[in-house]
C-alpha positions as CSV (number, residue, x, y, z in Angstrom):
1,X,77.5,37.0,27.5
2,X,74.3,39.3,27.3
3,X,73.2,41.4,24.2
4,X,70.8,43.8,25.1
5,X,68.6,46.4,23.1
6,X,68.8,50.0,25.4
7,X,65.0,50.3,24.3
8,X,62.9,47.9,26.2
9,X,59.1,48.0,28.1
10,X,59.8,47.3,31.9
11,X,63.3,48.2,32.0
12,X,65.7,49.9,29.5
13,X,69.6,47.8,28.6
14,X,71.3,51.0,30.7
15,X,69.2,49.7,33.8
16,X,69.7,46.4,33.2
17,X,73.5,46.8,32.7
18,X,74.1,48.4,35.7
19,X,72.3,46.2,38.3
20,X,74.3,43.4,36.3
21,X,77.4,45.1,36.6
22,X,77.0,46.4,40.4
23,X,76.4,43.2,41.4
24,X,79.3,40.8,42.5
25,X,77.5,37.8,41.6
26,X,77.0,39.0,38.1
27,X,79.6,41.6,36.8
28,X,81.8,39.5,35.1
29,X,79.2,38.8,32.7
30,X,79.9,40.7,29.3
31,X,77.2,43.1,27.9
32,X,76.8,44.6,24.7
33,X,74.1,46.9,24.4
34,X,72.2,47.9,21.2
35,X,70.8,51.1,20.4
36,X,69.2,53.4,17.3
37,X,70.5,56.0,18.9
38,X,73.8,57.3,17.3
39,X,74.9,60.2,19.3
40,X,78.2,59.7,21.1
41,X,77.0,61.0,24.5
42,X,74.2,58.2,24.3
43,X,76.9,55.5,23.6
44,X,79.3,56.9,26.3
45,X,76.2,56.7,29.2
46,X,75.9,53.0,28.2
47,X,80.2,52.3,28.3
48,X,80.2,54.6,31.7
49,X,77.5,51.8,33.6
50,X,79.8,49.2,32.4
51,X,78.7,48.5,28.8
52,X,81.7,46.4,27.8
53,X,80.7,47.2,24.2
54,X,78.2,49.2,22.2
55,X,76.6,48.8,18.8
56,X,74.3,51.3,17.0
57,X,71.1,50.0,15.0
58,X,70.6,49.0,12.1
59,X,74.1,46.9,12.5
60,X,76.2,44.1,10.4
61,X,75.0,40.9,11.9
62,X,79.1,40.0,11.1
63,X,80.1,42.4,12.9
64,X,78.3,41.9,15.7
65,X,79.2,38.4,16.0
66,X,83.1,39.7,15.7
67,X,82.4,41.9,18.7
68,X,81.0,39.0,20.5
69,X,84.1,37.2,19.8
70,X,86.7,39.5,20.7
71,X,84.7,39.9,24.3
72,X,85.1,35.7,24.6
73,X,88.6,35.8,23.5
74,X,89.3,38.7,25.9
75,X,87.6,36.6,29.0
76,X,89.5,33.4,27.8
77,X,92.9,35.2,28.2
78,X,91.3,36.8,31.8
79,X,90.5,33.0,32.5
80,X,94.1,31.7,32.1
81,X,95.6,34.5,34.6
82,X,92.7,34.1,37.2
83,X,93.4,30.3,37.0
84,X,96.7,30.4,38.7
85,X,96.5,29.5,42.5
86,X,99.0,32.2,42.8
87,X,96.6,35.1,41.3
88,X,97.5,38.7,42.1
89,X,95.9,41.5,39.9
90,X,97.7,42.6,37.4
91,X,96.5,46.0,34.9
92,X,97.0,45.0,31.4
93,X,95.4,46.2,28.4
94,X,93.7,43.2,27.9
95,X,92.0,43.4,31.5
96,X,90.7,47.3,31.3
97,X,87.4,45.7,30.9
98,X,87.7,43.8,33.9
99,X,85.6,46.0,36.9
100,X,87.2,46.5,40.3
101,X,84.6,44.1,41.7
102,X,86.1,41.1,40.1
103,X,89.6,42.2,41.6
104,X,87.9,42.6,45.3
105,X,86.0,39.0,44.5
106,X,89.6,37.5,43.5
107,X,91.2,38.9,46.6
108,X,88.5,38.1,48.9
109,X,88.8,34.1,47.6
110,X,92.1,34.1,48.1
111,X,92.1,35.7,51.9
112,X,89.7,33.0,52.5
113,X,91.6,30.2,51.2
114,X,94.4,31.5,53.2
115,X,92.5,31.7,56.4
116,X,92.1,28.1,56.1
117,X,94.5,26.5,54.1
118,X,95.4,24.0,56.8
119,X,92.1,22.6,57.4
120,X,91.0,19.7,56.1
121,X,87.3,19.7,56.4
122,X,86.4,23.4,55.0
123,X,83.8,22.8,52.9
124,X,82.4,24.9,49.7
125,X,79.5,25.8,51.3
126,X,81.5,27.8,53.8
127,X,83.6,28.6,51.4
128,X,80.5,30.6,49.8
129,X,79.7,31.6,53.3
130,X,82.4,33.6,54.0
131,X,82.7,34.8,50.4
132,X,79.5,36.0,50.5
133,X,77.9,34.0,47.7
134,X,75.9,30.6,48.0
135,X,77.5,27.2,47.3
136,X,76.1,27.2,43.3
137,X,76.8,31.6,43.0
138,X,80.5,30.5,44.1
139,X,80.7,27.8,41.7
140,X,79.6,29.7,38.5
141,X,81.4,33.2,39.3
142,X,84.6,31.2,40.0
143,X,83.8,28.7,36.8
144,X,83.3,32.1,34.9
145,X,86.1,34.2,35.9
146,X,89.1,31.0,36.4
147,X,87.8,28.0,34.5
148,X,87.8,26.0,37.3
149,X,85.0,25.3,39.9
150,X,85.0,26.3,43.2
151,X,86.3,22.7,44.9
152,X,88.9,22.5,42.1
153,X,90.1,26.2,42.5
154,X,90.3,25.8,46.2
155,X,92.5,22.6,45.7
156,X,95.4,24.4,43.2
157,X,95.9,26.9,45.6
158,X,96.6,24.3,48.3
159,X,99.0,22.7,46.1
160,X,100.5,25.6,44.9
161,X,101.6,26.7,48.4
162,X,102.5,23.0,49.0
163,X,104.6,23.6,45.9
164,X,106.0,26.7,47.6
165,X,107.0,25.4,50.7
166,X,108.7,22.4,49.1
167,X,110.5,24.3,47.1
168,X,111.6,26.5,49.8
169,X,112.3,23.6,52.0
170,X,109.8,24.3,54.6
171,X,109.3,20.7,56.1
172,X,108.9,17.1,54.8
173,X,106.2,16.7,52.3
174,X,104.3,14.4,55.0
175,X,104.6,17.6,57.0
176,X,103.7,20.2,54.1
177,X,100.8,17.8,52.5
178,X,98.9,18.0,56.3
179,X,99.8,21.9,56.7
180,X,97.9,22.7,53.7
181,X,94.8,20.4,54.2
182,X,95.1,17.2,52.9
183,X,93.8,14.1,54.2
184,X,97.4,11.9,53.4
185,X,100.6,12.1,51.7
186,X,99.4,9.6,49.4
187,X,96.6,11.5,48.4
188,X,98.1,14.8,48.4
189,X,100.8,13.4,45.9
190,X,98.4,12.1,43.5
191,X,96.8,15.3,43.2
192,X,100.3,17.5,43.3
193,X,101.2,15.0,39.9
194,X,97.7,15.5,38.9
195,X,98.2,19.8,39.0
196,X,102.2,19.8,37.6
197,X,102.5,16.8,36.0
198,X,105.0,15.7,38.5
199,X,105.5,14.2,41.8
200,X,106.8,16.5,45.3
201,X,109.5,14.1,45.7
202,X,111.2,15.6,42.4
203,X,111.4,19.1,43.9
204,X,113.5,17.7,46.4
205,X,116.1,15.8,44.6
């Protein structure tokens, strides 16, 4: 999270905020800028760059910190819906503050993922590749916007597709466990118990 006076030397919060913001590898980051000047036309230029809050000088230091607070709590509860495997955008109050970019970013990881689901040796750092972003920009704008880093991200959607096709009856779990990229059964059931806290076998009974 980034507080920012509007009023600096080299370059002003307003410039700051929107190179942040219109950039994918940074416009999840929350900004609030700060500013001695009151009028609402000054506080609606800073919210229209992608401001996602605004606070007028002098200000309560408690209040402030209360801002700063509601922005984490809103990017925890953005957290827990980007950290299913099964992500599709969804507009809900809570994720108004949420720019387009992060739903094109979510999207273009999961077309990805998709594209190679089956295969085994995809790495992260083609991963990044093809997302645009390098290995450590992946990891930290997926840790940021999920919770989980890019490897571990990658590995709950396999499972959750695993889970899918079990469930649907789409092949053995031998069969399923090597469709969506892993190594071995043996390993690919360790890591299904490790994601849902149960073993394939029990979809199937």
């Amino acid at each position: 999270l980034i507080v920012s006076d509007v009023m600096m030397p080299k370059m002003d919060g307003n410039e700051l905020t929107r190179n942040l913001k219109n950039d994918e590898k940074t416009s999840h980051i929350p900004i609030i800028l700060l500013t001695a000047k009151s009028e609402q036309t000054s506080k609606l230029a800073g919210l229209e760059i992608g401001a996602d809050d605004y606070l007028t000088k002098p200000f309560d230091t408690k209040e402030l910190q209360i801002r700063i607070n509601n922005l984490i709590n809103i990017r925890k509860k953005l957290q827990e819906k980007y950290s299913k495997a099964d992500f599709v955008p969804v507009k809900k109050v809570e994720e108004k503050k949420l720019s387009n970019l992060e739903e094109q970013f979510m999207s273009k990881v999961m077309g990805v993922i998709e594209n190679h689901i089956s295969e085994e040796e995809f790495s992260i750092e083609q991963f990044g590749k093809e997302v645009g972003m390098s290995r450590v920009q992946l990891h930290r704008k997926l840790k940021a916007l999920s919770g989980k880093s890019a490897s571990n991200y990658l590995r709950s959607v396999r499972l959750t597709k695993a889970k899918q096709m079990i469930e649907e009856q789409k092949g053995s779990i031998s069969e399923i466990a090597y469709s969506v990229g892993f190594s071995s059964p043996q390993y690919f059931t360790r890591c299904f118990k490790d994601e849902f806290g149960f073993p394939p076998r029990d979809l199937t009974s």
